[in-house]
C-alpha positions as a Python dict, from the first residue, in 0.01 Angstrom:
ca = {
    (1, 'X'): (0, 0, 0),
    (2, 'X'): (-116, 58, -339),
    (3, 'X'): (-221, 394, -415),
    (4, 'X'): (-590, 444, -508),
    (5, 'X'): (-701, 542, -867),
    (6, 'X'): (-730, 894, -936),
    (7, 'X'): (-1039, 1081, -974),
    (8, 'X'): (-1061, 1312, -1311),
    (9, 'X'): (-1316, 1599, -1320),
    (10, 'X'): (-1335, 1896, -1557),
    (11, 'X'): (-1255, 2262, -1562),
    (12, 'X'): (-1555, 2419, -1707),
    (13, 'X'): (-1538, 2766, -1943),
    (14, 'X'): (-1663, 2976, -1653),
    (15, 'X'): (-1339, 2863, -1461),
    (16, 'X'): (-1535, 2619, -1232),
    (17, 'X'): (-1467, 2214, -1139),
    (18, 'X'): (-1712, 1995, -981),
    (19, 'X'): (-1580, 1807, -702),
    (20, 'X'): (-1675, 1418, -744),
    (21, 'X'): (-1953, 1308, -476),
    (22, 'X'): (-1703, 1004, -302),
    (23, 'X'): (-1431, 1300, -241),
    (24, 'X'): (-1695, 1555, -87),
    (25, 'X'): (-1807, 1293, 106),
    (26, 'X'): (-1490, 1151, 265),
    (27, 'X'): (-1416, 1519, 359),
    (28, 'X'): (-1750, 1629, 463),
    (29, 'X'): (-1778, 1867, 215),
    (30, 'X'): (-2150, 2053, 199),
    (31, 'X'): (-2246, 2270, -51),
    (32, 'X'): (-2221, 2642, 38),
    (33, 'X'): (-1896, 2583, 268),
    (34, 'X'): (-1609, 2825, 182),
    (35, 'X'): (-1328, 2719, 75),
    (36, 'X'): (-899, 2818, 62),
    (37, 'X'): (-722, 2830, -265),
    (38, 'X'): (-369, 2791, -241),
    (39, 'X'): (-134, 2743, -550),
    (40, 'X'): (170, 2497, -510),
    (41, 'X'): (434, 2383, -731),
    (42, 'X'): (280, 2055, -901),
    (43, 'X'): (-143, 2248, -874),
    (44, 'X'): (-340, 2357, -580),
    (45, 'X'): (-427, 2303, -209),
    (46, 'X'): (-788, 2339, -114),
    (47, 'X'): (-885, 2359, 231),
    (48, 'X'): (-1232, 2433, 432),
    (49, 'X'): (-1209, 2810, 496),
    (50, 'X'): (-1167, 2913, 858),
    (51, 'X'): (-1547, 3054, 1020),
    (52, 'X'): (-1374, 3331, 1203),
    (53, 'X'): (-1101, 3541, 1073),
    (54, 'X'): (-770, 3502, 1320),
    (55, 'X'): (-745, 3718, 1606),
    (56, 'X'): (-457, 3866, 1776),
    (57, 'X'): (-414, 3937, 2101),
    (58, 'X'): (-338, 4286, 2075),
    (59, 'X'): (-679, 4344, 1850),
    (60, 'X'): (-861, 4225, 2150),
    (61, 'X'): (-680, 4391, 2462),
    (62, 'X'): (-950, 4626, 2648),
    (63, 'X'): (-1246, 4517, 2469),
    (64, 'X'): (-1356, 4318, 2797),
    (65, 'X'): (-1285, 4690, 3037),
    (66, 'X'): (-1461, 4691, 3345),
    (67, 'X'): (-1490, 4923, 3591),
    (68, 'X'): (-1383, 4878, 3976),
    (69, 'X'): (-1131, 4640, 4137),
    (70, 'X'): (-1028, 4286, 3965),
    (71, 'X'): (-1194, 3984, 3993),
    (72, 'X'): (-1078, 3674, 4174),
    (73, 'X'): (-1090, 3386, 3982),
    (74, 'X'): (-1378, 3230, 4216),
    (75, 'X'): (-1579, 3549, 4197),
    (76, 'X'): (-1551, 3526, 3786),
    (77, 'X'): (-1655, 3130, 3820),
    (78, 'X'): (-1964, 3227, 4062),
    (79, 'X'): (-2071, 3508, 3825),
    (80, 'X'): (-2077, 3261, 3510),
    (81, 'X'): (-2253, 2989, 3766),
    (82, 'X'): (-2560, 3247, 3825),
    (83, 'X'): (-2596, 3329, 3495),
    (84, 'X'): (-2620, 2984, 3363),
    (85, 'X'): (-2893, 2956, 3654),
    (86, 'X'): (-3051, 3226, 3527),
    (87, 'X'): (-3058, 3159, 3185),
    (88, 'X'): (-3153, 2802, 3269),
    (89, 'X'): (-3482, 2912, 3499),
    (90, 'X'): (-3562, 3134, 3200),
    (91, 'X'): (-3628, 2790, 2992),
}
């Protein structure tokens, strides 16, 4: 399979390149979305940044403390059932 022609944009003085309209669009590129920088041996990567920075497990241990005996896994399904309902009713 032949491969396509390349697009050619410009770096301007201020250190900034316009994407071409037919790549943001086959990558669903919008303006304003964030994006990764990475260097490589023949240029650059760019990649859509994450939304939320990566959290580790032991960042997050304890934040979710409650008090009294644990939960059985059908009590924690009916609590998340009755608030649905009651978020629902609120509608």
């Amino acid at each position: 399979m032949p491969r396509p022609e390349p697009i050619t944009t410009t770096l301007s003085t201020r250190g900034q390149v316009v994407l071409p309209r037919p790549v943001r669009a086959a990558l669903g590129w919008r303006p304003g979305m964030r994006l990764t920088v990475e260097t490589a041996d023949d240029g650059l990567w760019l990649r859509p940044a994450p939304v939320f920075e990566v959290t580790r497990p032991e960042n997050v241990f304890g934040c979710l403390a409650a008090d009294g005996p644990p939960r059985s896994i059908a009590e924690m399904d009916a609590g998340v059932l009755a608030e649905a309902k009651r978020r629902h009713e609120g509608d």
